[in-house]
N, C-alpha and C positions, 0 to 999 in steps of 0.2 A: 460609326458612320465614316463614308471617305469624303475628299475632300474633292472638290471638281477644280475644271484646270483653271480657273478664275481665283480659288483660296477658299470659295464658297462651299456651305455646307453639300453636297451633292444627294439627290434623290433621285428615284426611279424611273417617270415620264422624260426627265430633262437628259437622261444618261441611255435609256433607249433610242431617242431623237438622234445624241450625240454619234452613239455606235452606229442606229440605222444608215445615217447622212456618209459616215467613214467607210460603209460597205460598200455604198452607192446605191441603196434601194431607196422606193419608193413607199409610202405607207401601205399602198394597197398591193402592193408586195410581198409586203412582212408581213402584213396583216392574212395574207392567202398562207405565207409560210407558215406561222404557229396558228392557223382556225382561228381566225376571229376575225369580226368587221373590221371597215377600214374606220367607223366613227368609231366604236369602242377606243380601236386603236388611237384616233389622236386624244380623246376623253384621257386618257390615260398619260398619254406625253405632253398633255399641257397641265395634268397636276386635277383634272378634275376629278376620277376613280382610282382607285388602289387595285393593283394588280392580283392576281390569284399565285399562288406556288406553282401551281402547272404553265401557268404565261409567262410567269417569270423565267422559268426552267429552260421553256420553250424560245423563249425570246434571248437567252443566253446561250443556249444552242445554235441558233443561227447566226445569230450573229458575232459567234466566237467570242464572247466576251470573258469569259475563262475563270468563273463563277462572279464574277462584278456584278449583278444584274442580279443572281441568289441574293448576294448577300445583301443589295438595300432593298429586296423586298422583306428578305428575314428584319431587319433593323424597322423598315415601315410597319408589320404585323405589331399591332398592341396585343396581342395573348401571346408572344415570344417569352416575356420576362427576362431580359437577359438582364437586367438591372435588380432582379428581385433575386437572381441565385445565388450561394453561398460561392465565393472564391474557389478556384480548383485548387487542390493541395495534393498532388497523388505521388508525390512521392515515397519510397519506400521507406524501412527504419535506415538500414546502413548500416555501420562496423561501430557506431557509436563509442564509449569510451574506448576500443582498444584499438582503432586507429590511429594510426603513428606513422610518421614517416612524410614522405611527398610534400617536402614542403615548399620546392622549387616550382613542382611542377603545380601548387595550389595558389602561389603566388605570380604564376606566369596568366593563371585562369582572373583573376582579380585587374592583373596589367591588360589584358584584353578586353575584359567588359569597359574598363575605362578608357580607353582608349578607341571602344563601339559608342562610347556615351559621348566624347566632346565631336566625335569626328559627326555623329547623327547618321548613326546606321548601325543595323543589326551584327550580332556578333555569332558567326559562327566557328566553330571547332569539331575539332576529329582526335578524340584520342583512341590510338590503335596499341597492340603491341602482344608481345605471346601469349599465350593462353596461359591463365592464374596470373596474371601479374598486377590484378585489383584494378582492371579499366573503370568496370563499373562503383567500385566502393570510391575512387577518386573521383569520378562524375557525382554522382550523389552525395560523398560528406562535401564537393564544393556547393552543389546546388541547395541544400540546407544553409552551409551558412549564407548565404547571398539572396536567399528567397526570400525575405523582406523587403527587398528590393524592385520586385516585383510585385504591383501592385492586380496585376491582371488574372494573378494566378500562375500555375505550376505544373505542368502536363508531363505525365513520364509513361512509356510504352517502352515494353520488351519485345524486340522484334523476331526473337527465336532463332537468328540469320545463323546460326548452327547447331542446331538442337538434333540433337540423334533421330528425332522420329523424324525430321526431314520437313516439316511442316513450318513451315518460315510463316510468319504474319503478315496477313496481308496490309498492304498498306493504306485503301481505301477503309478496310472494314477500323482501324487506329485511328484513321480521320475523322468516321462516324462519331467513336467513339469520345476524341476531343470535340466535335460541334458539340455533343448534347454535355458535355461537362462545361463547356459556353453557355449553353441554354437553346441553345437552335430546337425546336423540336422535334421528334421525329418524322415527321411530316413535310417538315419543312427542309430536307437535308437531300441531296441533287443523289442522283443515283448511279454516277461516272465519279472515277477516281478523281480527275481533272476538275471538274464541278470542286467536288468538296474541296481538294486542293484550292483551287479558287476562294471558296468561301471562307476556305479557314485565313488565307493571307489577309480577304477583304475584314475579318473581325477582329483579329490582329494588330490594324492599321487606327493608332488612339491609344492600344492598348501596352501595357508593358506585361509581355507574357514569357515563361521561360519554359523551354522544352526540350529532356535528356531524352534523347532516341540510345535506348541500349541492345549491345548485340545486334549490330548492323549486319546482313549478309554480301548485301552489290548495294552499288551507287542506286540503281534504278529502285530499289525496297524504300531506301529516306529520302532521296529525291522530293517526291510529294508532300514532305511532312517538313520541307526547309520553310523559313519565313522569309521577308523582306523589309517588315517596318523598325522601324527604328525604335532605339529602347527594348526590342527583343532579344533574346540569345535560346542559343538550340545548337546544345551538345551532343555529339553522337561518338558511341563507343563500336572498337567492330576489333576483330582478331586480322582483319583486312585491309592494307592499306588501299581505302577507296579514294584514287587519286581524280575520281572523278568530283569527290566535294573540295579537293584544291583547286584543281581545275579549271572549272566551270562556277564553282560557288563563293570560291575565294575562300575558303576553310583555312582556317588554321590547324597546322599538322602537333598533335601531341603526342611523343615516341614516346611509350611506357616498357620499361626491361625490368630486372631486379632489383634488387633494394642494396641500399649500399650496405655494407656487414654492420655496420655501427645502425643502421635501421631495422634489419632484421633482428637483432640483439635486442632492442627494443621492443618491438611486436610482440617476438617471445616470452618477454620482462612481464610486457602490461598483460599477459593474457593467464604465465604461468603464476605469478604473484614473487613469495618471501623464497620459495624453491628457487627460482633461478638464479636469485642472486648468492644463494649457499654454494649452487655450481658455475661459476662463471665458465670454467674452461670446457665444461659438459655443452652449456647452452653455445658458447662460439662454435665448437663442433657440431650442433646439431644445427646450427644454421646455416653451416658451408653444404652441409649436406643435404639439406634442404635447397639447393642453389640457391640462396638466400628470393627464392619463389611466393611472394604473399602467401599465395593459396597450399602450398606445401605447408609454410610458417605454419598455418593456422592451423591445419590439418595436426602437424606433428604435435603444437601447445594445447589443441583439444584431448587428444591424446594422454598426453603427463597429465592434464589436470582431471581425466577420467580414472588414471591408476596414482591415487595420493603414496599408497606405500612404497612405488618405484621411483629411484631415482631418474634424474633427467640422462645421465649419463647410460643407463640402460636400452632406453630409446634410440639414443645418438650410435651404440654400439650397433642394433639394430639395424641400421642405416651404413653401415661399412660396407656390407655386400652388396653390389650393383644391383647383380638377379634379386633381391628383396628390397630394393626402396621404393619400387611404384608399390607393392604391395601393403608394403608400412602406411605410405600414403595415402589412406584412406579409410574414410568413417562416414558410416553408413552410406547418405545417397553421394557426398561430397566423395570425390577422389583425382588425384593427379592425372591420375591413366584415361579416365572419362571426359577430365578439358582438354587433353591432347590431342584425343580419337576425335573430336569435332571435328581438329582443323584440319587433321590426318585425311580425313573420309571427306574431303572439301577437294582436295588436290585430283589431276587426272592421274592413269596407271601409271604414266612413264613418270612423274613427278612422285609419286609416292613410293616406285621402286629406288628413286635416289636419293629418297628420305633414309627407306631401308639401309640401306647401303653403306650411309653416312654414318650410321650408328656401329658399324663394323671397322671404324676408324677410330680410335678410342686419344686420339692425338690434341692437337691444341688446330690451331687456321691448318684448314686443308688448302692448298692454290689448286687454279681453275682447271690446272692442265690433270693435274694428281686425280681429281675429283672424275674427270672427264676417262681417265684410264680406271679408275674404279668401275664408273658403271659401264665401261665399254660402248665412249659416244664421240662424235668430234669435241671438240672444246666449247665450238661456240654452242651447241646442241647443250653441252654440262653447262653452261653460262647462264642459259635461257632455263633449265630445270633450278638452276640454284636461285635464280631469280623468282621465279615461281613459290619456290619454298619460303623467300626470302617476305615476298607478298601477302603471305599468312602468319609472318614472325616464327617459321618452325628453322630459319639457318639467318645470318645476317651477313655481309658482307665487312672486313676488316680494312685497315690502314693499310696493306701492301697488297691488294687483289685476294685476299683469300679471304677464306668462306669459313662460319665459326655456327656449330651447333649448342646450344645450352646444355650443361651437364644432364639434367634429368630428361632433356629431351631426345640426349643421344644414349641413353638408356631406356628410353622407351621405343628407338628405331630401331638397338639393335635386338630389342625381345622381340619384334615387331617381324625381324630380318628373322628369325629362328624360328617365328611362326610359321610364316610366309613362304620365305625363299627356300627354296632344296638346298640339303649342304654341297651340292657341288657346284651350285651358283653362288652361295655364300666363300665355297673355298678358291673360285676362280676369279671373282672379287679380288681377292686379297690379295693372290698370287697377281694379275693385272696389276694392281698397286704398288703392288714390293719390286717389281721389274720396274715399274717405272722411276721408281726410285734407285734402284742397280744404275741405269742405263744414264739418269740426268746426272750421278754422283761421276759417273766413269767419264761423260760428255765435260763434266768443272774439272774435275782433274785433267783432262786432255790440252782445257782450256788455259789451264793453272801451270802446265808442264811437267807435271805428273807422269808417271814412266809407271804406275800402278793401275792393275786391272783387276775388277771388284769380278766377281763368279757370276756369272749369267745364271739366270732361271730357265730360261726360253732359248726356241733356236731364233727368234727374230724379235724384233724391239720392239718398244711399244705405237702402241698407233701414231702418237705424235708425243714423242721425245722431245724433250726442252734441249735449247740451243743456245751456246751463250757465245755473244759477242766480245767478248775479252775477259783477263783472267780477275777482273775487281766484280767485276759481275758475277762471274761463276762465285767468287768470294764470299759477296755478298749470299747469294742463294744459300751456302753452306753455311753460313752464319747466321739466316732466318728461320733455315730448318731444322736448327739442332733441336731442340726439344723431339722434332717429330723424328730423327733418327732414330733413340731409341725404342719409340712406339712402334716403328716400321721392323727392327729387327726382332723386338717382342712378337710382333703378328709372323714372322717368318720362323721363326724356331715353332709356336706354338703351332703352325698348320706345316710344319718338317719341309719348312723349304729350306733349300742349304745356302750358308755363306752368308746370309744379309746382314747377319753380325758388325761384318765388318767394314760398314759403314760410319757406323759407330768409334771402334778403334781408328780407323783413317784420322775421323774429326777429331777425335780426345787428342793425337800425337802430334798434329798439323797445328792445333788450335791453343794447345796448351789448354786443357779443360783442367776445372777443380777433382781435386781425391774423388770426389761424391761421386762425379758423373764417369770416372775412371771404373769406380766398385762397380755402379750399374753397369759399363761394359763388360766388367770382368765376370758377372752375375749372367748375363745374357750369355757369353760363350759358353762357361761350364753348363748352362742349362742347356745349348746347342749341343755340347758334347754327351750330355746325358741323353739327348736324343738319336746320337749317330750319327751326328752330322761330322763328317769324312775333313772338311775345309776346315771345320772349328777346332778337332782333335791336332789335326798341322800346326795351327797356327796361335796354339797354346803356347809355344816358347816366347814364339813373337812378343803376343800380349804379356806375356810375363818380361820380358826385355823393355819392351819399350815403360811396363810400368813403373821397373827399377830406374829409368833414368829418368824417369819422372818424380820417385823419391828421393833421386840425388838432386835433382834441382830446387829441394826442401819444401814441396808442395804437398807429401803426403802429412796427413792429420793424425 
């Protein structure tokens, strides 16, 4: 039952009156509006007849009352029973014993409801984050253990909000379905989304009821199925950040990523058993290679413990070749490539071609400008796509503006790019990219006072070439992009673009790099050279010169 504005128990006749008088009608008003006399009508708001479901309905309809009006007729009906049904329990099983891991983020879930319980108000949550990263298995092992605690019962709905056949759940027909696990009848249950939403807040209100909304697709899909009384809580899980339940609902935001290495290790441990711990160094490799991803984890330790004769380390070896780890990943209906493609086929064209795209970057942080001469857009245009991507957890944004893809995810863009894209889209790509990178290294050097000029790919630069304002800046940039030097001149030898190499060598002699990263330049040229490349055959001696005075300076290993 709710409470009227007095404290008092509230019913039906006294709370139509209230509404009617708030409209500004008059009995024989309303009484014209829902069909019925004007005596009925007062018989009824002084407490002397019980109203019908259809008056009630009726009488909630016009006067907006936003299922208030359903729900104490449902509470007046003595054939309701909602005091005679069994507790709702619908929770699923879960990962049971071999969950592991999340224990920050099961402890933040714990600090929240306590902290909805002293304050005296509902608790709600949002946990989002890439796809396989166990949103749902963290909703449900917390809602187990905590569901004693709710004495109202337990409501859990999958909402489909990316299910490949495209068929999302409706959110009226999930509401239905929680009245009658209330006990509402069917008969008794409003026929508008909004009704039921109404009704379900008004039987909610007394009650301590707990409701995981999983696989959310938009704000507008759980919207109806949020609560407001106090002593409730209602989790929702979505690949989506729906910044519409911070927003407007006050949600609390839960980021889910991967598992730290010492978790995934674990996962593997509880699932493969006495094997993993014979291979320690097998199962750490199969978990990097795994991106230490739940749903890959699981995948891979189903796997070994389907083949008892294989070691773990045959698996993991497995898993070296890029082109074959979505394929490894997967058993039967479960697979990597199939929670991808949800979020994938979620995005419009222009956001899904610079998914592709990204996957043909095989580097560490892309920055915005780099990104932006990849798929051939202004900046701010790449800004707004990587944001987009950013929105579904398929890229995320780093500490210094640049834009970072998950290892399996940027293996499954760039199979995705080789399906998809023509290789002369795929090779103008890269060529864009590699020039932009020629053009911003030649722009720090200018900056720097560098009297060296790096070999053009193009007759004309890139769309917007980075610009630096003094030479600690340019500095900096060449000290944040070293990793991706290499990768840049890697993708120019391998699609015979000439000279990128030596991007590479500049940094190594400027920078004083270790032996390591000297051999990988030294590695790149001769493989430039085995390709023909004209600049790299010249500048052989070079790189041999400068790497002698770098063994003299007692750095080589």
């Amino acid at each position: 039952m709710q409470l009227s504005s007095d404290g008092g128990t509230a019913t039906f006749g006294p709370s139509v009156r209230r509404w009617r008088e708030a409209r500004g009608l008059s009995q024989r008003r309303l009484a014209a509006a829902v069909h019925v006399s004007p005596g009925w009508l007062s018989r009824i708001e002084n407490g002397f007849s019980e109203p019908t479901m259809g008056l009630a309905r009726a009488c909630d309809e016009v006067l907006g009352a936003g299922g208030e009006l359903v729900a104490l007729a449902v509470v007046g009906e003595r054939d309701v029973g909602l005091e005679r049904l069994p507790r709702p329990a619908q929770l699923p099983a879960g990962a049971g014993a071999t969950f592991v891991g999340r224990t920050h983020e099961l402890a933040e879930l714990d600090q929240l409801l306590e902290l909805a319980a002293r304050a005296g108000t509902v608790m709600t949550v949002l946990i989002d984050g890439l796809p396989g990263a166990g949103k749902t298995a963290l909703a449900v092992r917390w809602a187990h253990q905590v569901s004693h605690r709710f004495d109202g019962g337990v409501l859990f709905a999958d909402l489909k909000g990316f299910a490949l056949s495209g068929e999302r759940a409706d959110p009226g027909e999930v509401l239905e379905g929680f009245l009658l696990a209330l006990g509402v009848a069917a008969g008794s249950i409003p026929a508008s989304t909004a009704q039921r939403a109404g009704l379900m807040r008004s039987l909610a209100d007394g009650r301590r009821l707990l409701v995981v909304v999983d696989n959310a697709g938009t704000y507008e899909q759980v919207a109806p199925l949020l609560l407001g009384a106090a002593g409730c809580a209602v989790v929702v899980t979505s690949r989506r950040r729906l910044r519409g339940l911070t927003v407007n609902d006050g949600a609390v935001r839960i980021a889910l990523g991967p598992m730290l290495p010492e978790g995934s290790i674990e996962l593997l441990t509880a699932t493969i058993g006495e094997r993993a711990r014979l291979e320690p160094e097998s199962v750490r490799l199969l978990a990097q290679r795994c991106g230490h991803l739940p749903l890959a984890l699981r995948i891979a330790a189903e796997r070994v413990v389907a083949s008892p004769r294989h070691r773990v380390a045959e698996l993991a070896s497995d898993l070296i070749r890029d082109s074959a780890r979505l394929d490894v990943l997967a058993a039967d209906e479960l697979a990597v490539r199939s929670a991808f493609s949800c979020s994938y086929r979620d995005l419009d064209p222009e956001a899904r071609r610079t998914f592709r795209l990204l996957g043909l970057f095989p580097g560490s942080d892309i920055a915005v400008e780099a990104a932006a001469a990849l798929v051939d857009r202004p900046s701010w245009v790449a800004r707004g796509l990587l944001e987009q991507l950013a929105s579904m957890h398929l890229a995320e944004e780093t500490a210094w503006d640049g834009w970072g893809v998950h290892d399996l995810l940027r293996v499954y863009a760039a199979r995705l790019a080789e399906e998809e894209d023509p290789a002369p889209e795929r090779a103008g790509a890269v060529r864009r990219l590699v020039e932009w990178y020629v053009h911003t290294a030649d722009a720090a050097l200018h900056v720097m006072g560098g009297n060296r000029q790096l070999p053009s790919l193009a007759s004309c630069p890139p769309l917007e070439p980075k610009r630096f304002g003094n030479p600690a800046e340019a500095a900096l940039w060449f000290q944040r992009e070293s990793e991706n030097f290499t990768t840049v001149a890697r993708l120019a030898v391998d699609h015979r673009l000439p000279g990128a190499w030596e991007l590479r060598l500049w940094f190594c002699s400027r920078h004083r790099r270790p032996t390591s990263e000297w051999r990988a330049t030294w590695e790149i040229e001769r493989r430039a050279t085995r390709a023909g490349d004209a600049v790299a055959e010249a500048g052989t001696t070079r790189q041999q010169d400068a790497s002698h005075a770098h063994v003299a300076d007692g750095d080589w290993a």
